[in-house]
Every structure is written in C-alpha cells, then in structure tokens.
C-alpha positions in Angstrom: 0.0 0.0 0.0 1.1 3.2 -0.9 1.9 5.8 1.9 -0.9 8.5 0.0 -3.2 5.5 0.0 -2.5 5.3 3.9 -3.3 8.3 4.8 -6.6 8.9 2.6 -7.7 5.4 4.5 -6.6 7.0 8.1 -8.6 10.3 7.7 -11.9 8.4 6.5 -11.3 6.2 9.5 -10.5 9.0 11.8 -14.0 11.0 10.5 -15.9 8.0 10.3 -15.0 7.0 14.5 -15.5 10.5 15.4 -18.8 10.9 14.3 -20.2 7.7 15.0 -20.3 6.8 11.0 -19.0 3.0 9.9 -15.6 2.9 8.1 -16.1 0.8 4.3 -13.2 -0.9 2.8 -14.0 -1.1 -1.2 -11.9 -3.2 -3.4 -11.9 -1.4 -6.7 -10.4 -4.3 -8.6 -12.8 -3.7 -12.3 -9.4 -2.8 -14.2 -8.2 -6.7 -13.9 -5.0 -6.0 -16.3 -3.9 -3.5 -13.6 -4.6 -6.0 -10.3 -1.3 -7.0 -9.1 -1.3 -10.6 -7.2 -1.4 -10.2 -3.4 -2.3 -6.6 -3.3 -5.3 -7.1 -1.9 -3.8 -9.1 0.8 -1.3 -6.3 1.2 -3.8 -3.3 2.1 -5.6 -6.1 4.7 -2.5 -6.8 6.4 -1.7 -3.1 6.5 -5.0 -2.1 7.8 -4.8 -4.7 10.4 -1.3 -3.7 11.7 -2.5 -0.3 11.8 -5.4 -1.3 13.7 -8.0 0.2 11.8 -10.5 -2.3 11.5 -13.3 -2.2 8.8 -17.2 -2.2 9.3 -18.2 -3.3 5.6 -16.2 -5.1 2.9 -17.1 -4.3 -0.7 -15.3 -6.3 -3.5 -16.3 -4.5 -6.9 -15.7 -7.4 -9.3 -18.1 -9.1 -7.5 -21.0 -6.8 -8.2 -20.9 -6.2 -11.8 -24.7 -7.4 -12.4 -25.5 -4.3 -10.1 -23.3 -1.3 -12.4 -24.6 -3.3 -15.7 -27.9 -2.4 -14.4 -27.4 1.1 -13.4 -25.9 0.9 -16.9 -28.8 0.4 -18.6 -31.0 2.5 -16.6 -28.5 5.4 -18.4 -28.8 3.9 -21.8 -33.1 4.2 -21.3 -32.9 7.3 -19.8 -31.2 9.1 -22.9 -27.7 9.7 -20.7 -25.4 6.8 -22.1 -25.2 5.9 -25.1 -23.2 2.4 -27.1 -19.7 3.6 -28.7 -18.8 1.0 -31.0 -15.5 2.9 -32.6 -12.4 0.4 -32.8 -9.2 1.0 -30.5 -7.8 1.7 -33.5 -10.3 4.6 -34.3 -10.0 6.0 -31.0 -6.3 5.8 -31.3 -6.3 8.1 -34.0 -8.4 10.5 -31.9 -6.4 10.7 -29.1 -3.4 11.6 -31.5 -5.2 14.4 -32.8 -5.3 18.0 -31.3 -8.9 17.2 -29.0 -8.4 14.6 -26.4 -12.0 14.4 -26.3 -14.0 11.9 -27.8 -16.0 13.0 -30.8 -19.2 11.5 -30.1 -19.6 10.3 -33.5 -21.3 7.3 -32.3 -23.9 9.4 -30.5 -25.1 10.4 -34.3 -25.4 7.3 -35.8 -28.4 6.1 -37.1 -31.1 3.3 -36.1 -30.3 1.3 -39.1 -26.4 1.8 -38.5 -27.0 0.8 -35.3 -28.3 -2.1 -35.8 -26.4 -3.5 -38.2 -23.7 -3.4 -36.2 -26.0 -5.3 -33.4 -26.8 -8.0 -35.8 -22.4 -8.6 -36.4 -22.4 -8.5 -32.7 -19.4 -6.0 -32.9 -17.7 -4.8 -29.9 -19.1 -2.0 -28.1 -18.7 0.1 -24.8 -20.9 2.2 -23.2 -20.4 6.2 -22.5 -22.1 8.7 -19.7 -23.5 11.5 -22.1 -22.0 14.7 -20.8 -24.7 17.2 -20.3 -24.3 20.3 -22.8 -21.5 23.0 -21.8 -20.9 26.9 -22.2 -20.7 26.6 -26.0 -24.7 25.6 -26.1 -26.0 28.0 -23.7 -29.2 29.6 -24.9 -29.8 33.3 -25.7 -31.4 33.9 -22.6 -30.3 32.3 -19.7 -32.0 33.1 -16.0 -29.9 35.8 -14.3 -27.4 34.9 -11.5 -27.7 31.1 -13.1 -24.8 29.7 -15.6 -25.6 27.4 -17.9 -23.0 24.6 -19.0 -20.9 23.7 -15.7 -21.0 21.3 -13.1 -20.0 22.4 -9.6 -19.0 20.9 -6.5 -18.0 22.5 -3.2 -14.8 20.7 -1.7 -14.3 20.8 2.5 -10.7 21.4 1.2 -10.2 23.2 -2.2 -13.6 25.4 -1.8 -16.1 26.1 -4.6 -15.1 23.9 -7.6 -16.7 24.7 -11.0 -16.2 23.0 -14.3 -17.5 24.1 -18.3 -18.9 21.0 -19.4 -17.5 21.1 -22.6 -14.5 20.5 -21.4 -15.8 17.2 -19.6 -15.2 13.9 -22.1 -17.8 11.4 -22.9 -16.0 9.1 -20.1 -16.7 5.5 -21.0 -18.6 3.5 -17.9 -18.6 0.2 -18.9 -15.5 -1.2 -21.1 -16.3 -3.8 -24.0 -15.5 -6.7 -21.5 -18.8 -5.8 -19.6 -16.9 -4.6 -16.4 -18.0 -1.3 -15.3 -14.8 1.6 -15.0 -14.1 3.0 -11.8 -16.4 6.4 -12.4 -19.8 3.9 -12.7 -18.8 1.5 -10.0 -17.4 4.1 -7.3 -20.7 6.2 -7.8 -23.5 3.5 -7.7 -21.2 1.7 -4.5 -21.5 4.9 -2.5 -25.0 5.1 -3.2 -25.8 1.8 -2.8 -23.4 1.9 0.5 -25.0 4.8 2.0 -21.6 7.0 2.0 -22.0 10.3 2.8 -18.5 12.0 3.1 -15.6 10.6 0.1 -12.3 11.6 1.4 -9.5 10.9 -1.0 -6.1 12.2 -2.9 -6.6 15.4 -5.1 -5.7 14.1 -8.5 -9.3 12.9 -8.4 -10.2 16.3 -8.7 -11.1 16.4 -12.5 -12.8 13.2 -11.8 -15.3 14.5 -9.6 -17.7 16.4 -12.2 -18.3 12.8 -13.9 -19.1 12.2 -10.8 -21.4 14.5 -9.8 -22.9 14.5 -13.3 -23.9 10.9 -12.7 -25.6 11.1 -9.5 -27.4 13.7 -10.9 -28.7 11.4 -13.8 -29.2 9.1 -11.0 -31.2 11.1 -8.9 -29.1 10.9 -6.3 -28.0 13.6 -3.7 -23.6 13.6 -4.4 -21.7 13.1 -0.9 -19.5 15.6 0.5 -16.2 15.6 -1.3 -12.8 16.2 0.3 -9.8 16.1 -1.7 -6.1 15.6 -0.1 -3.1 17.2 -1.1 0.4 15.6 -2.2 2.5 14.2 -0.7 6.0 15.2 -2.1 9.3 13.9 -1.0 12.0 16.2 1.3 13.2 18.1 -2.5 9.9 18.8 -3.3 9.1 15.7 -5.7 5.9 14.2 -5.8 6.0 10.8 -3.9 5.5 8.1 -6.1 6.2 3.7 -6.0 10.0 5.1 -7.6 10.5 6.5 -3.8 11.6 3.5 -1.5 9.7 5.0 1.0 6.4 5.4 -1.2 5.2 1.9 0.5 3.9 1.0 3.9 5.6 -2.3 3.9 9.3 0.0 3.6 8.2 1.5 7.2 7.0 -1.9 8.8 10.5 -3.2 7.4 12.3 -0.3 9.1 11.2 -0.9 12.7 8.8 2.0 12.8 5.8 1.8 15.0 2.6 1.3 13.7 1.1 3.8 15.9 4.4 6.2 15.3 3.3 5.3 11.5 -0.2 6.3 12.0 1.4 9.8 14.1 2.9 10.7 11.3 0.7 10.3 8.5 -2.2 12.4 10.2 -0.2 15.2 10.7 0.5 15.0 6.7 -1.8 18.0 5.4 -3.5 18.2 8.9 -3.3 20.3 11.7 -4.9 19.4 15.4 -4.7 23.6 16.2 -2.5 23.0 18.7 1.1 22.9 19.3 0.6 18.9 20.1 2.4 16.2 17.9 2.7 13.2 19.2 -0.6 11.2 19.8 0.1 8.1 21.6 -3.2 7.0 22.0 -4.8 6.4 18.8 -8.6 7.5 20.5 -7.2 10.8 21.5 -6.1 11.2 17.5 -9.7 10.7 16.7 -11.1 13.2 19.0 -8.7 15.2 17.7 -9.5 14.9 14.2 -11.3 17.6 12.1 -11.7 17.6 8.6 -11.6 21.5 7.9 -8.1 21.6 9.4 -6.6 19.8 6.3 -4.8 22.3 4.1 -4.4 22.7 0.4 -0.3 23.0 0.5 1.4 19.4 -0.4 2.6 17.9 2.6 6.3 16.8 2.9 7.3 13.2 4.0 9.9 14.0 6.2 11.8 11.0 7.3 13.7 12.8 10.1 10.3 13.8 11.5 9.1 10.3 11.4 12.2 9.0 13.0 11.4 11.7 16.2 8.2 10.3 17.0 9.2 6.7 16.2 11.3 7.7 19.2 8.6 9.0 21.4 6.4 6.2 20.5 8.8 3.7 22.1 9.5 5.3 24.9 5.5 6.0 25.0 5.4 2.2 24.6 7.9 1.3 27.6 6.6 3.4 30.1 3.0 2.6 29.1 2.8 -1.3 29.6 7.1 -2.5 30.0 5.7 -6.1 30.8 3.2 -6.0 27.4 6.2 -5.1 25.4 9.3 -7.4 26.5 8.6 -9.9 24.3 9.1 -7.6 21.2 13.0 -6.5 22.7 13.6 -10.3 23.3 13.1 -11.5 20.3 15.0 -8.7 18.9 17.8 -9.5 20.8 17.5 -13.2 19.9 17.7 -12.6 16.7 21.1 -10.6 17.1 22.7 -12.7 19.9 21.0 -16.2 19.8 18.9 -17.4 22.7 21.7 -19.1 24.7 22.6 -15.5 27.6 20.3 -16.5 30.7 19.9 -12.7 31.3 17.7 -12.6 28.1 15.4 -14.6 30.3 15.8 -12.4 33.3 12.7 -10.3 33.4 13.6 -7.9 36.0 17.3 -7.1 34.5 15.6 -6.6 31.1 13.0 -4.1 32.5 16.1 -2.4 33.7 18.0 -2.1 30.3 14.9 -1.3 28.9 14.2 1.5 31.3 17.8 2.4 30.9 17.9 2.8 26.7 14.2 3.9 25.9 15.3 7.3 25.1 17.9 5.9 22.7 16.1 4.3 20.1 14.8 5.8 16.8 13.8 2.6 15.3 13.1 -0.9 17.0 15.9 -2.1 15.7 18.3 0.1 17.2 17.7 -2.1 20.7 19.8 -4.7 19.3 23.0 -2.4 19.8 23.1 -3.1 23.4 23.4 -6.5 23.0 26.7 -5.9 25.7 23.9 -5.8 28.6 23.3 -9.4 27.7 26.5 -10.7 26.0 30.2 -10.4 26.4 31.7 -7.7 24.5 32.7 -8.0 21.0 36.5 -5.6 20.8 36.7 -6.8 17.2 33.5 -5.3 15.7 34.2 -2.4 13.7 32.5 0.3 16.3 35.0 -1.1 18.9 37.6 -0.7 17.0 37.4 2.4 15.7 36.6 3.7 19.0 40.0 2.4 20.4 42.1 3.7 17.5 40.4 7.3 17.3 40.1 7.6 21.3 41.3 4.9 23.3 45.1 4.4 21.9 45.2 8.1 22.6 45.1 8.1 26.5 48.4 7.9 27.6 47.7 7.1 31.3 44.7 4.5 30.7 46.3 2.1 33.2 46.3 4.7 36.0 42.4 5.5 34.8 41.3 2.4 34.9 42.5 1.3 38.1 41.3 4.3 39.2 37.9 3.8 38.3 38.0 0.4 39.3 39.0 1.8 43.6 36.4 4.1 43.6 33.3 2.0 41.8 34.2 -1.1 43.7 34.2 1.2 47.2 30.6 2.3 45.8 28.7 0.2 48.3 25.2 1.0 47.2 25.1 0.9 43.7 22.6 3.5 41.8 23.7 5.7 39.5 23.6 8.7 42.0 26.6 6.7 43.6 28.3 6.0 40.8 28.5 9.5 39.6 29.8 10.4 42.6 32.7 7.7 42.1 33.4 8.9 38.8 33.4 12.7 40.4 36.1 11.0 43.2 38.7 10.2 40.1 38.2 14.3 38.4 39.0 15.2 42.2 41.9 12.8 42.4 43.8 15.0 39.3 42.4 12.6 36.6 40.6 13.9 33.1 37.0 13.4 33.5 35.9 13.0 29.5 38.9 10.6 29.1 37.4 8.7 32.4 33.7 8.5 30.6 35.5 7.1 27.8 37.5 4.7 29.1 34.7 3.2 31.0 32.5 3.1 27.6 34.9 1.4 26.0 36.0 -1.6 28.7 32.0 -1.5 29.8 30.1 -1.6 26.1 32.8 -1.2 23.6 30.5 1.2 22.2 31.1 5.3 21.8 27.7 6.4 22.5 24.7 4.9 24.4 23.1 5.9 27.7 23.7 8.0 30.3 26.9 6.2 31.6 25.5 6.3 35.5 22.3 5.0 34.4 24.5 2.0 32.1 26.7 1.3 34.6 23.7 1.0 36.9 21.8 -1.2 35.1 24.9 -3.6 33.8 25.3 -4.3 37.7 28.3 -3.8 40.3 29.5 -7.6 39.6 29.6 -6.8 35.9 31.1 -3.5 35.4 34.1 -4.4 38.2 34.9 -7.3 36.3 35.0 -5.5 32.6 37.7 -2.5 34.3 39.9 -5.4 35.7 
C-alpha cells in the first residue's frame, strides 16, 4: 500500500470514529489487467497492523450485475449511449489535437445501429455529458450559468467546471466490467456514503461524478480532496521513492502507531502545538476535517524518526511487561537465545528503562546487545573507538585502576553513587571526559549509548568491576 493511500484510509477512519459513522473498505479491482497478485492481501495486512479495522467489505468485481444495471438505466434514460468505434479509431483520436471523444457514435443512425448489433461488434458504453458553455441559450436566468458542473470541496472550496470541457467518459468497457467512475458512484450510493475523502488528483474526476448522481437522482456526498505528498526536495512521492510503500516502514522498525502519528499530521493540523498522539482514541477526537490544508505535505523521514522515538518510549513506560517480548526476540535474533539474562525479566526491564530514550527505530535495541552478551572488541564500532580515542590516552592504566577503587568502594550501587565515584577520580587529578571514555569502551565497547550512571547502573556492580579489571 502506498503511503498516499494510507493516509486517505486514516482520515476516513479517523471521520468515520469520530462521528459515529462506519468505516467501508471497497476493493476497486474492475481494471483486472492492472490487479497485481497479493495486493489485496497487502492493504488487509496493513490495515490490520494499523489497527484500523473495517465495518463493511465491498469487492467490486463481484458486483458487476449491479453497475450493468445502473448501466442500462443510463442507456433508457437518454444519458449513455453504445460507442462502437475500434481501438484503432480512438487511437487516431487521441493523436489528434482534442483529447475528447468526438461523439460520432452518438449520431449514428437506427439502421447503422443495428447492423452493427446484428455482427455482434464490440461495443462500450459512455455517460453523455450534459451540454457545456458553448450551447447555452440566448437567454439564460440571471445569477444562473448554464453549462458547468460544480461541487463544493471541504478542502479546495467552490469547484466549477465548463462541461465542454468534460469527455464522454466511458462507464462500462467492451468486457462488460463497469470503469471506476460507474462502480465508485453506484457503490457509494448503494453503500449509503455520505463523506468521500480521497487524494486530489481525483479532482477532475469528480464532475463525472457529480454528473452521474445527478442522472441518477441521487443527492452527491460531500467531497474532500487531499493534497500531495512530495518527497524532502519537493518531488511528488510516487512507487520510484523507496519509501512510497507502507511495507518500507513496517521493514524499518517504525511503529505502527508512530506510523499512523505521522501520517495524520501529513496535510492536517490538530490547532495545537501537540504532535505526538500516543493513544490512537485521542487522534480521533482530535481529528477535524476542515483543518486539512491545500499546500502538499512533505514526508519527512527525520520527523518520522522523532516520533518513532517518542512512540517507544511511550510504549515502555506505558505497559514495559506488554512489550518485553518484542526486545527479546530482537535481541535473539542478534545474539541467539543461549545469555540466561535474556530470560531475566527484571534485568531486562532495567535495560529497557535504561535505553528507551535511545532508540529511533526498534531495531536500534539490538546495539546493546553488551547488557546481555560479552563484549565483542573486534567489531568495527570497537575498533574504531579504540584507535580514534582509546590508543590516545596515555595514562589509561592509572584510569582504569582508578575507576576500578572508587566504583568497587561504591557500596550502594545507583547511578547517583556511581556519579559520585566517577566525580572521586576528576577530584583525584584525573581527566573526566577521558574517564567517561574509558569506562564506555571496557563497559560496552561502544562510543555512545546511555547516560553512563544510568549503564553502569543497570549492567550491575559484579559486571562492570569485572569488565575494568
């Protein structure tokens, strides 16, 4: 699923919950030579791991007996009519300098008509647009136009469109299977939707639209059309981007509900300074439809990556039991099962606790994997710390015994202590930033991490005494 089709699916959900409506899931699957296999299955799986669960399930190839009538009920009503011009024909058209069809087919006689009938030659069927600007009468009412179809749009305002520029769309191909413009209009009729929320390039769409319910009889729903997405340069976001697809996220170890975050504040604003939404109920009583804007919204990665961030800590300190099984398995996947403290509940809630505000990305939880595991000095991180910081210390020895005295004499161990040890070595003459870096390195092997009293803290006494001797 693509991150646009996301985000139209979140805001009908999100205006659907909040005003007690019901939530449809249509597959529009009519145009078979464009279904690609396990898509379907695809925007169910994302739905589901984004928790927004459907009321009513609508598969449109399914339903073709109910468009083919609505079909004819055009063709008897004088507002469809058969084209039976070859691809070839309309080929020639489309090279020509009118993209519109030229409705030669409306003119064709009974007799022409039906000898083409009786050879059974191909045929689809078009909506006959109603007459534009060009065929407005002498007199027309004052205050009135004649010859445009208009819609108003929560988002874009008063939309109005000359009919002649409008083109005879076709509504039911020479398969029998209805196009999207035929199907999408009688499903949300026959479906009882009353708000359609979805991306703008449906924009010059909507007068067919509206022009068929009006043939229909039919009161049109209220339209609201989303802006673009474009990519950090400005570029409209497309399948080309990496990130264009759901699945990319889900593989990068964001959050669902970081996910879902993000992609509501894409083209909406709550009227507040407030950005993170951890609870997905506060997002929908938060939600309000006239605070989307017209400007494209950008898909900022780095934004994402902030409240993936807050999401996890959100997570932790929300339910730290609900959510150990996620950072085991992480580990295990890194490290193997064999480390007992893996299966040490308590000691994990403390790492846990220790390197929430650390992580970007679930993912990032697997470079700790020295709480849990003897530490690796020949990975690449180690290394590079020793040679750029490490080799540099001339009196290392005298630090780490140093360190080793005052932690060992720490005789309750929190990490209020253990600052204070680490304060006893700066009084005792000794560097204090190479003293923080010498314990990284023989504690973690790693450059960067947690607070180094809170590390040291959660790594244990036992542990970090026997890693400085």
């Amino acid at each position: 699923m693509h991150l646009g089709a996301l985000r139209t699916a979140l805001f009908n959900y999100l205006y659907a919950r909040k005003h007690g409506g019901y939530f449809a899931l249509r597959i529009e699957d009519t145009d078979q030579k464009r279904l690609v296999d396990g898509s379907i299955e695809q925007i169910l799986r994302t739905l589901n791991w984004t928790n927004m669960n459907h009321d009513d399930y609508k598969v449109q190839s399914e339903r073709s007996s109910l468009y083919l009538e609505h079909a004819n009920f055009l063709l008897e009503h004088n507002h469809a009519y058969k084209c039976y011009c070859t691809s070839e024909r309309l080929s020639f058209l489309r090279g020509g300098q009118s993209a519109k069809y030229d409705r030669r087919c409306l003119s064709l006689t009974p007799e022409e008509i039906q000898e083409l009938e009786d050879s059974k030659a191909s045929f689809t069927i078009r909506m006959k647009i109603p007459p534009g600007k060009s065929e407005a009468p002498k007199e027309v009412t004052p205050g009135k136009k004649f010859g445009f179809t208009k819609f108003e749009d929560v988002v874009f305002g008063k939309i109005e469109i000359d009919n002649d520029t409008i083109d005879d769309q076709i509504i039911v191909k020479s398969d029998g299977l209805p196009t999207y413009h035929l199907a999408n209009v009688v499903d949300d009729h026959d479906m009882n939707v009353t708000h359609v929320i979805r991306g703008m390039e449906w924009i010059p769409s909507t007068p067919k639209h509206v022009i068929l319910y009006n043939m229909f009889g039919w009161k049109p729903p209220q339209f609201s059309h989303l802006p673009l997405l474009t990519t950090i340069d400005n570029q409209k976001l497309s399948k080309r981007h990496g990130h264009a697809s759901v699945d990319w996220y889900r593989e990068q170890g964001f959050l669902p509900s970081a996910l879902i975050n993000f992609v509501a504040l894409l083209g909406w604003n709550p009227g507040t300074d407030k950005e993170v939404f951890l609870d997905f109920n506060e997002l929908v009583s938060s939600f309000d439809i006239d605070r989307v804007g017209r400007g494209n919204s950008v898909v900022d990665l780095k934004k994402l990556e902030w409240l993936n961030a807050q999401h996890i800590r959100g997570m932790i300190d929300a339910d730290i039991d609900g959510c150990m099984k996620t950072f085991r398995d992480l580990m295990c996947e890194k490290i193997g099962t064999e480390y007992d403290l893996l299966n040490n509940d308590e000691y994990l809630k403390k790492v846990l606790t220790t390197v929430k505000d650390r992580m970007k990305h679930l993912d990032d939880f697997k470079n700790f994997d020295y709480f849990f595991k003897p530490i690796n000095f020949d990975s690449d991180g180690a290394k590079l710390f020793y040679e750029n910081v490490i080799s540099k210390i001339s009196n290392k020895s005298e630090i780490l015994s140093s360190l080793s005295k005052e932690l060992t004499a720490c005789d309750v161990w929190t990490h209020e202590n253990i600052g204070a040890a680490i304060n006893q070595c700066k009084t005792n003459g000794l560097n204090y930033k190479q003293c923080i870096q010498i314990l990284r390195y023989y504690t973690s092997g790693s450059s960067v991490g947690a607070s180094i009293n809170h590390m040291l803290e959660a790594l244990g006494k036992k542990k970090v005494i026997e890693r400085l001797q």
